[in-house]
C-alpha positions as CSV (number, residue, x, y, z in Angstrom):
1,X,16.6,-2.4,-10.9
2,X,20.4,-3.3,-9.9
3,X,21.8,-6.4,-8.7
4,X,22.0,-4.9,-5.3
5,X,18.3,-4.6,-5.3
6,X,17.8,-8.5,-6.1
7,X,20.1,-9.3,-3.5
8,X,18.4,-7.2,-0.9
9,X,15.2,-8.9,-1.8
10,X,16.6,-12.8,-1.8
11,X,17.9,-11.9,1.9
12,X,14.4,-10.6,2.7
13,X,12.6,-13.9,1.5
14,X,15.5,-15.5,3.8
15,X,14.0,-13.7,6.6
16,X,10.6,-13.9,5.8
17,X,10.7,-17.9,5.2
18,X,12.4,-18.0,9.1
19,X,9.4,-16.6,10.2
20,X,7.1,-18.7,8.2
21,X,5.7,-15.3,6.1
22,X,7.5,-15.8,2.5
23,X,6.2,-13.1,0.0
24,X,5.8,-12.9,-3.7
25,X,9.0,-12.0,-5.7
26,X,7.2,-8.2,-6.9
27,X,6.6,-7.4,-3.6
28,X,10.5,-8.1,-2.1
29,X,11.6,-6.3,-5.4
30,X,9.5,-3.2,-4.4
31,X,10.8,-3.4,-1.0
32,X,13.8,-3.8,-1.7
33,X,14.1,-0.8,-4.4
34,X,12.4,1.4,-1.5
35,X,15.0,0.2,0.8
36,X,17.7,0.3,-1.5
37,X,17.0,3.9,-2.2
38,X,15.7,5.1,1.5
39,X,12.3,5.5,0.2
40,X,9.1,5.5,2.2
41,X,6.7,3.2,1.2
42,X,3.3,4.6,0.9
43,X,0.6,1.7,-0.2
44,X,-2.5,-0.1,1.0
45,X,-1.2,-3.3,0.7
46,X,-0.8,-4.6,4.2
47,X,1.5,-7.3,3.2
48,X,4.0,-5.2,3.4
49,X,3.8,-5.0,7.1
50,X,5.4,-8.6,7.2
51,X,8.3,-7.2,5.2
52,X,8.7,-4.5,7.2
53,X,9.1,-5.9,10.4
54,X,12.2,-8.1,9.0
55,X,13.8,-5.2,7.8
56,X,14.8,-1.5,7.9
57,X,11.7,-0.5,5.2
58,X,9.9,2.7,6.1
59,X,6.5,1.9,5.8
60,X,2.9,3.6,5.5
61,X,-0.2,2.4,5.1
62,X,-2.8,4.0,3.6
63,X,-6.7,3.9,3.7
C-alpha cells in the first residue's frame, strides 16, 4: 500500500459521507488499491456498489 492509495481512499469516504453511504476503512483501501492500479474488482460484496458509483472503480459482482 502507498500513500497515494490512502489518499485515494480518504477522498472516497469524502464522497461517500456527501451521499450519506460512508464505508469501512478496508473496504476504501481495497478500492482504492484496485483503482490505483486499474484493477477490476471481482467480489460478492455488494457494498462495493456504493463505492463504485462515487468513483472510476471497475466493478463485478459475483454470485
Amino acid at each position: 500500500m502507498e500513500r497515494q492509495d490512502v489518499e485515494k481512499a480518504i477522498g472516497l469516504q469524502i464522497r461517500l459521507r456527501g451521499v450519506g453511504r460512508p464505508k469501512g476503512v478496508a473496504d476504501l483501501l481495497i478500492a482504492a488499491i484496485c483503482i490505483n492500479r486499474g484493477e477490476k474488482l471481482i467480489t460478492k460484496d455488494e457494498n462495493f456498489k456504493d463505492i463504485a458509483e462515487v468513483s472510476e472503480l471497475e466493478l463485478e459482482i459475483i454470485s
